[in-house]
TIMARLO-424409 format. One record per residue: residue number from 1; residue in three letters; x, y, z of N, C-alpha, C, O in turn. Coordinates in nm, 4 decimals. Example, Ala and Ser with C-alpha at 12.3 -4.5 7.8 and 13.67 -1.06 7.14 Angstrom:
<bavexs>
n 1, res ALA, npx 1.3190, npy -0.5690, npz 0.7800, capx 1.2300, capy -0.4500, capz 0.7800, cpx 1.3200, cpy -0.3300, cpz 0.7800, opx 1.4236, opy -0.3319, opz 0.8465
n 2, res SER, npx 1.2850, npy -0.2250, npz 0.7080, capx 1.3670, capy -0.1060, capz 0.7140, cpx 1.2900, cpy 0.0030, cpz 0.7870, opx 1.3409, opy 0.1138, opz 0.8039
</bavexs>
This chain:
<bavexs>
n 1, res UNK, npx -0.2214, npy -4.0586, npz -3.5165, capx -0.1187, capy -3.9763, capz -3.4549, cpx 0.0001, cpy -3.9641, cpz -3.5510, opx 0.0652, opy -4.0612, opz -3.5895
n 2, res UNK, npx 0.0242, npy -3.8310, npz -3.5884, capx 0.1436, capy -3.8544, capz -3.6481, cpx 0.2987, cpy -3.8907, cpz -3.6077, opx 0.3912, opy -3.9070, opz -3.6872
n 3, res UNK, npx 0.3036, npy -3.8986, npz -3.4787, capx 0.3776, capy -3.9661, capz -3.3760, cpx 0.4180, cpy -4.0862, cpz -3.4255, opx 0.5168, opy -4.1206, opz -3.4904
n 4, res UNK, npx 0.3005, npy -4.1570, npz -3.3727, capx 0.3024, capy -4.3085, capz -3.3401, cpx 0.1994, cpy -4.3959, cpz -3.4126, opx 0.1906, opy -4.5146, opz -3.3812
n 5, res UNK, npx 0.1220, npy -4.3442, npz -3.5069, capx 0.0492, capy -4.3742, capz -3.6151, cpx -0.0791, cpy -4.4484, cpz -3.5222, opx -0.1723, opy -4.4860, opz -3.5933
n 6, res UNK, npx -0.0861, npy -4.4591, npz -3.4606, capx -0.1959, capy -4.4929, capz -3.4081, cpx -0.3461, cpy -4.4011, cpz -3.4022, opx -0.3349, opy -4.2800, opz -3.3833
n 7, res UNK, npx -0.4611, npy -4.4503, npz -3.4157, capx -0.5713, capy -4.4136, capz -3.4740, cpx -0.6405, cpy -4.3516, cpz -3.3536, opx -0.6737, opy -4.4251, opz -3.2606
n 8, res UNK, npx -0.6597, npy -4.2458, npz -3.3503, capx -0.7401, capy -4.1891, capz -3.2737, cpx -0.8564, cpy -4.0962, cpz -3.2919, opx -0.8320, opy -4.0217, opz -3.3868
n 9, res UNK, npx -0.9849, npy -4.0690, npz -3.2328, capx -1.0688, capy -4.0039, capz -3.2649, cpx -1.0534, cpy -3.8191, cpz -3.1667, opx -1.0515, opy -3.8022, opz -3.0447
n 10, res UNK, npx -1.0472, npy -3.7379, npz -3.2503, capx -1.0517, capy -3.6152, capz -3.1447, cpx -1.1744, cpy -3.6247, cpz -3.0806, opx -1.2790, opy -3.6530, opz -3.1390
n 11, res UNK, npx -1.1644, npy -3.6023, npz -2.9646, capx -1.3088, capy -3.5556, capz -2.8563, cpx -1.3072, cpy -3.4522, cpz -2.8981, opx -1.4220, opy -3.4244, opz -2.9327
n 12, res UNK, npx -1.2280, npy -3.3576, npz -2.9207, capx -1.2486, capy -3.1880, capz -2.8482, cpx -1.1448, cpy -3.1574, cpz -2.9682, opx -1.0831, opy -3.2350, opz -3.0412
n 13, res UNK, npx -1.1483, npy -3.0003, npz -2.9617, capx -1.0631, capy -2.9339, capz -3.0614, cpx -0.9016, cpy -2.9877, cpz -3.0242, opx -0.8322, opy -2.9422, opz -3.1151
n 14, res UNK, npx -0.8431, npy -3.0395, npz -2.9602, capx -0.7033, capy -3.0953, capz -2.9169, cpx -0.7123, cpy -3.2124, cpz -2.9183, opx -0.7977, opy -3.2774, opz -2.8580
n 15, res UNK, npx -0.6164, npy -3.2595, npz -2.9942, capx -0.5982, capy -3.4588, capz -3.0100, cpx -0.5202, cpy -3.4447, cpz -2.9750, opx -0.4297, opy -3.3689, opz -3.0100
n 16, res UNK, npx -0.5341, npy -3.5578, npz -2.8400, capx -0.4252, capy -3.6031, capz -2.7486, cpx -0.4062, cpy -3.7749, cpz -2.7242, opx -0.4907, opy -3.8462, opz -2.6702
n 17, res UNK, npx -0.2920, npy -3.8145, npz -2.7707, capx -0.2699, capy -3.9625, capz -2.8215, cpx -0.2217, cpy -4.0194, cpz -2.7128, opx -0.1683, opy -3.9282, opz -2.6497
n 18, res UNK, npx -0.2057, npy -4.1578, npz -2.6325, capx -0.1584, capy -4.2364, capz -2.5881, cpx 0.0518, cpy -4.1793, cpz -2.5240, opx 0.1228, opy -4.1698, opz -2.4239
n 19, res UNK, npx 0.0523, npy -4.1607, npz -2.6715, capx 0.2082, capy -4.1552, capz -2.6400, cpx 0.2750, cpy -4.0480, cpz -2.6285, opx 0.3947, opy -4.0315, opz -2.6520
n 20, res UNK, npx 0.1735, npy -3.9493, npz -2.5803, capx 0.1819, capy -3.8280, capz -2.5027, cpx 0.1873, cpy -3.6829, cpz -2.6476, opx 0.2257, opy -3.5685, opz -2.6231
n 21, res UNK, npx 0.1631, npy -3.7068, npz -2.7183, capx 0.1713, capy -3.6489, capz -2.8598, cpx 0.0127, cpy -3.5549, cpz -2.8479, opx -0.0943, opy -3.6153, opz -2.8403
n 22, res UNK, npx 0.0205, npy -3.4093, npz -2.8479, capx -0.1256, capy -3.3367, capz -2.8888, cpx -0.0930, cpy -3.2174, cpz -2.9242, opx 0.0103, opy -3.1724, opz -2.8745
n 23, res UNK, npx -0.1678, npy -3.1348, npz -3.0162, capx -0.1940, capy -3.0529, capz -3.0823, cpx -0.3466, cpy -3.0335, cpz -3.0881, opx -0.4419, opy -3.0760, opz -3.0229
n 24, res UNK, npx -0.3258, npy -2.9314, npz -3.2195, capx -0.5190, capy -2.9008, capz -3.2662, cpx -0.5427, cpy -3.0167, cpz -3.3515, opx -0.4571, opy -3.0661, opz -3.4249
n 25, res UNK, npx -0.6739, npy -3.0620, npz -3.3374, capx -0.7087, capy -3.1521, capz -3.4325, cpx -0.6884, cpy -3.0509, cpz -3.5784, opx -0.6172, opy -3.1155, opz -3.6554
n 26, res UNK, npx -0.7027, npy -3.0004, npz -3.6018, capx -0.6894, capy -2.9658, capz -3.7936, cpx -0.5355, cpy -2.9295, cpz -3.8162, opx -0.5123, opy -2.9321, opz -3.9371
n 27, res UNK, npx -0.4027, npy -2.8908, npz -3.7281, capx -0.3309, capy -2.9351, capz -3.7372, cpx -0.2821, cpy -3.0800, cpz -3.7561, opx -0.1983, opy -3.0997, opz -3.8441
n 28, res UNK, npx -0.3151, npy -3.1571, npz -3.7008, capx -0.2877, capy -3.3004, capz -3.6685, cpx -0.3403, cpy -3.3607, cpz -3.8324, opx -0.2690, opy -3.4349, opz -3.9000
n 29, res UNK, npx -0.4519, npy -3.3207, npz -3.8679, capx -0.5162, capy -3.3516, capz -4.0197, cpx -0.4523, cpy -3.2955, cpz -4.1299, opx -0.4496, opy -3.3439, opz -4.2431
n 30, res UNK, npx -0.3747, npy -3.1382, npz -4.0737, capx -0.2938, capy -3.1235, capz -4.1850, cpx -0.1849, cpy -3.1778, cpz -4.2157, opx -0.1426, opy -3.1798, opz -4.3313
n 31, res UNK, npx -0.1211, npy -3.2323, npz -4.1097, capx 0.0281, capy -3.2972, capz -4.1467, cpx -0.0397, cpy -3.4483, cpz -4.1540, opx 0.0495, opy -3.5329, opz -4.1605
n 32, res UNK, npx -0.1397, npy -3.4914, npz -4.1546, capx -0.1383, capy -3.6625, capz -4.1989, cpx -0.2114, cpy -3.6373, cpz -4.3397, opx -0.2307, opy -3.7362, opz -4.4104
n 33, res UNK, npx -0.2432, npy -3.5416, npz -4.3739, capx -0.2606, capy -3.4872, capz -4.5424, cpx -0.1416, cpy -3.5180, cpz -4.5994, opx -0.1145, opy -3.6041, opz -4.6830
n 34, res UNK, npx -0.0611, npy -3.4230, npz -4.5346, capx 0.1011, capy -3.3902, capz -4.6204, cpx 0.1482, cpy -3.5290, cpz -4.5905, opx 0.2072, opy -3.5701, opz -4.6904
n 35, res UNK, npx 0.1474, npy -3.5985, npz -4.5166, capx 0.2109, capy -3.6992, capz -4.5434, cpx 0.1778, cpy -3.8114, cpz -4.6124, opx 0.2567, opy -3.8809, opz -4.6764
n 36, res UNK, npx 0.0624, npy -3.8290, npz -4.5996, capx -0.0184, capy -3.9285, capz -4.6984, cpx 0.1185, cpy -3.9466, cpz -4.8837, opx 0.2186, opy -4.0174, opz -4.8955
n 37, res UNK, npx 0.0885, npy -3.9011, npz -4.9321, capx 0.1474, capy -3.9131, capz -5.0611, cpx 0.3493, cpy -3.9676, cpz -5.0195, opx 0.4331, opy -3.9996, opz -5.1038
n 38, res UNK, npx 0.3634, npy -3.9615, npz -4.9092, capx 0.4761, capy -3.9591, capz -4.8950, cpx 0.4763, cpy -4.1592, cpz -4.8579, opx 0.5449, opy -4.2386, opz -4.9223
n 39, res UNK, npx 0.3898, npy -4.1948, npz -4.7513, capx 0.3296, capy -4.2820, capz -4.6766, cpx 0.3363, cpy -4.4154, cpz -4.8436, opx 0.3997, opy -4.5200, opz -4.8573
n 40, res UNK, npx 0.2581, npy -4.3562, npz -4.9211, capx 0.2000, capy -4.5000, capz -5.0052, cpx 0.2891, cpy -4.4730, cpz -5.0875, opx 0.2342, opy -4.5083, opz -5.1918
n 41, res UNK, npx 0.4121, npy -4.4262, npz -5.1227, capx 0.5154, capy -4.4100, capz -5.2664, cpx 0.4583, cpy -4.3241, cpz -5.3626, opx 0.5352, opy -4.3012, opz -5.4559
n 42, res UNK, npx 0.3269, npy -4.2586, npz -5.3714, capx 0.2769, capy -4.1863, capz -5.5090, cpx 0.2906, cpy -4.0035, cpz -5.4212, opx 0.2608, opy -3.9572, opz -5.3111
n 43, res UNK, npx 0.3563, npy -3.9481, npz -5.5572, capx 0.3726, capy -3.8007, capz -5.5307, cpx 0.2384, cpy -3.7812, cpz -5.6231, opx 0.1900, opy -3.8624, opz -5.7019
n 44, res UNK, npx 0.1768, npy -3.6042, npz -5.5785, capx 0.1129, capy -3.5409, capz -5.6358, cpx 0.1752, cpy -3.4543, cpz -5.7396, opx 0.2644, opy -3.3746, opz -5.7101
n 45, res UNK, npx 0.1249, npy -3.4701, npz -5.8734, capx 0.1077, capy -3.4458, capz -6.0369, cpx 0.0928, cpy -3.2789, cpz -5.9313, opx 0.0362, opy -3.2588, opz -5.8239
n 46, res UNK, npx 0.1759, npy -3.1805, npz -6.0275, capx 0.1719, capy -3.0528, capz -6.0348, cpx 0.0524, cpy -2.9691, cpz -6.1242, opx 0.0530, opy -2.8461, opz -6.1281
</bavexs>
């Protein structure tokens, strides 16, 4: 969840988390993409 970081599996095209947090699942994958590099300290090389 990009919420509450907690791990969840989509059932269905909408991930809907615990802490009331849902969207589309490939939204939800695109912003824990974008955030990834932000998450562990390493930026992406241009």
């Amino acid at each position: 969840c990009p919420i509450c970081a907690k791990r969840n599996k989509a059932m269905d095209r909408t991930y809907r988390c615990s802490c009331g947090f849902h969207a589309h699942r490939d939204r939800v994958g695109a912003i824990n993409i974008m955030r990834q590099p932000m998450a562990d300290g390493k930026s992406l090389s241009a």
